[in-house]
C-alpha positions as CSV (number, residue, x, y, z in Angstrom):
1,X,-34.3,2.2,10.2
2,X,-31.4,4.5,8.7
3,X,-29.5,3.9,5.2
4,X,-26.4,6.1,3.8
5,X,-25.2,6.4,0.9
6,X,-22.7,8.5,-1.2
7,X,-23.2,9.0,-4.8
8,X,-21.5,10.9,-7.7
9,X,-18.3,12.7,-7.2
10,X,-17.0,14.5,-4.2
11,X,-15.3,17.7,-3.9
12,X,-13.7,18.8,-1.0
13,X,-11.9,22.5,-1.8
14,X,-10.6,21.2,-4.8
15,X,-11.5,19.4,-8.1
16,X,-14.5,16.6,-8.4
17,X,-12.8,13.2,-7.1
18,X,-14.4,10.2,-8.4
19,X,-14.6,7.8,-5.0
20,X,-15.9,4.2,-4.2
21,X,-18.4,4.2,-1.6
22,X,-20.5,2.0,0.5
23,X,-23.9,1.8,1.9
24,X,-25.8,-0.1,4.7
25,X,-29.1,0.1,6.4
26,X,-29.4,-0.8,10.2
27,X,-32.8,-1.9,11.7
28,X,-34.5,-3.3,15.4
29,X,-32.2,-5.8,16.3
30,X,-32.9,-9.3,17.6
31,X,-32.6,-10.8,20.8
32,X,-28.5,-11.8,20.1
33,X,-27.8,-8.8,18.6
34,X,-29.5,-6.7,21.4
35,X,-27.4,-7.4,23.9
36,X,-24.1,-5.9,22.1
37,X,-26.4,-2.8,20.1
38,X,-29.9,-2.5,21.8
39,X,-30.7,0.2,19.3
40,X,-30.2,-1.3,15.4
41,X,-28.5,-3.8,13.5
42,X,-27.0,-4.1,10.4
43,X,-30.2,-5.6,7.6
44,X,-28.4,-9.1,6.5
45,X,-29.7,-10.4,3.2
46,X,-29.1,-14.3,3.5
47,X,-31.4,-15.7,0.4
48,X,-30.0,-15.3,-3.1
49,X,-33.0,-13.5,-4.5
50,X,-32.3,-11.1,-1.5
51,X,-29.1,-10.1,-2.5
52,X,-30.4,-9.6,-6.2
53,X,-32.3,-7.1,-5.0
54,X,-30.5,-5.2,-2.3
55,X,-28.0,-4.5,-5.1
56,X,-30.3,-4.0,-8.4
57,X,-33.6,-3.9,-7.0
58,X,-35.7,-0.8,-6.3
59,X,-35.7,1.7,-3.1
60,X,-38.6,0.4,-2.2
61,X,-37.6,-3.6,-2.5
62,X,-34.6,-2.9,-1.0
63,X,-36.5,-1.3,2.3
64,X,-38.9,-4.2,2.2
65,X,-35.6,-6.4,3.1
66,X,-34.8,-4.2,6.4
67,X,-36.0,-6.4,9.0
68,X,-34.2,-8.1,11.8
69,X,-31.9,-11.2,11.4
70,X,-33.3,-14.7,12.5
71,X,-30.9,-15.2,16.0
72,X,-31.2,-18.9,15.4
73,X,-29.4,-18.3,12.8
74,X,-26.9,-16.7,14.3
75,X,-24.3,-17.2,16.8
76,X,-21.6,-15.3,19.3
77,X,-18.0,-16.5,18.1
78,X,-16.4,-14.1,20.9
79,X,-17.0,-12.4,23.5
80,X,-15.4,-10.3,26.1
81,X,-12.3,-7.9,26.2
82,X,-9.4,-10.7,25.6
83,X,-10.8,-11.5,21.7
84,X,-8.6,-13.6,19.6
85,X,-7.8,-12.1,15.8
86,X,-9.3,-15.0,14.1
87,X,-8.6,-14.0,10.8
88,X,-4.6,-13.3,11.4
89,X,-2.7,-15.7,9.5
């Protein structure tokens, strides 16, 4: 299981920047996801208290979520080397 995150400001040889950051935490992965990453996967809170308390909740709550994603719940939209932009408009 690994997490990052980035808090506070940054200062690279000069003054403090104030930045937005982001943070995720990757765990085992599950049989679908295995095949494309067979070392982690990103954790995907899918219940609304989940998400409560991946973003407000405690270290220790939000660990607790870190498990793999049910693949039935899941599935592959594409595959391959010729992938479509799905999202182009």
């Amino acid at each position: 299981m690994r997490a990052s995150a980035l808090k506070g400001p940054v200062k690279n040889d000069g003054p403090n920047v104030e930045v937005d950051v982001y943070s995720f935490m990757t765990t085992t992965p599950n049989v679908l996801t295995d095949s494309i990453n067979h070392e982690r996967m990103l954790v995907l809170p899918s219940k609304e208290d989940e998400f409560e308390t991946w973003l407000s909740g405690t270290p220790a709550e939000a660990f607790a979520l870190a498990r793999s994603f049910d693949p039935a719940a899941m599935r592959i939209v594409q595959s391959g080397f010729d992938k479509e932009d799905l999202l182009a408009a």
